[in-house]
N, C-alpha and C positions, 0 to 999 in steps of 0.2 A: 631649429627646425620648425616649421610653420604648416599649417594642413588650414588647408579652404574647403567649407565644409558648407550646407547647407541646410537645414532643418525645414522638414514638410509638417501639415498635422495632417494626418488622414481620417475622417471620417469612421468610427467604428462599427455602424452600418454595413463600412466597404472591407471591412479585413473582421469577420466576425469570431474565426476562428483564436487570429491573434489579440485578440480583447480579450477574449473570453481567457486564454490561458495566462495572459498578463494580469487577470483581476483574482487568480488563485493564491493562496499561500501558498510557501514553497516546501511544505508538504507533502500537498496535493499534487506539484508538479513533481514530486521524485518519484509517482507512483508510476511515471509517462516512463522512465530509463528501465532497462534491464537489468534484474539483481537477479544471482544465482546466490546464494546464500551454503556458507561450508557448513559442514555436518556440527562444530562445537557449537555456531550457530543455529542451528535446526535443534539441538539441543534443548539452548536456552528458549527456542521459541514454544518448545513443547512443554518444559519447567512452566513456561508463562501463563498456558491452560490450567496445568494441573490447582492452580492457585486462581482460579476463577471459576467460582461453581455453575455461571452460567453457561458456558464452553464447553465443564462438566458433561451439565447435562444434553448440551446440543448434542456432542459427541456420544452419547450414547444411545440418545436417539437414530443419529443418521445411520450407526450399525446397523441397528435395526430393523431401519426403513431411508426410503429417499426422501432428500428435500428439494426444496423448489431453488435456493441457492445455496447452499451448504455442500459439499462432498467431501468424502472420508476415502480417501485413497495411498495404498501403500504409509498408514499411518502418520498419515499429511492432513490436515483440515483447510482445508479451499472455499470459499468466499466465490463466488462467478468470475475462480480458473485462479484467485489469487491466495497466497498463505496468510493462514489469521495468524494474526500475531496478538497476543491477552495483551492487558490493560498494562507491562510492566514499562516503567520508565525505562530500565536502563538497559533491556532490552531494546526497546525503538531505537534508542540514542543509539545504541551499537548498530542499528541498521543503518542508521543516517550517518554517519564517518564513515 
């Protein structure tokens, strides 16, 4: 089997979008898909706060008072609409599988 193929380069001036999300780690780009994350998950991600005293303290603040991007909603911690996830390894890792 045989495929005729041809290779352009295009200008990334002219496709700025696709530059820009080609020059992300891929990370960055898992953050673009939709994840619904199940409750043993939402678990682990809440264990991941309790082990970071700075979370600690955000979250205790934002009870209290509003922030400019933090919210405390239904015992959730959101980021501008997204969930924090603490600093644990093997929790992201379980995000990312």
């Amino acid at each position: 089997m045989e495929f005729v193929f041809s290779i352009e380069v295009k200008q990334s001036h002219t496709y700025l979008v696709a530059d820009a999300l080609s020059r992300k780690d891929i990370v960055e780009n898992m953050a673009i898909t939709t994840f619904t994350p199940d409750s043993d998950l939402i678990e682990k991600i809440k264990l991941s706060w309790k082990h970071n005293t700075l979370l600690q303290q955000l979250i205790h603040d934002i009870q209290s008072k509003a922030h400019t991007h933090y919210t405390w909603h239904q015992g959730i911690l959101h980021r501008k609409g997204r969930l924090v996830v603490g600093k644990d390894a093997v929790v992201r890792r379980d995000i990312l599988l």
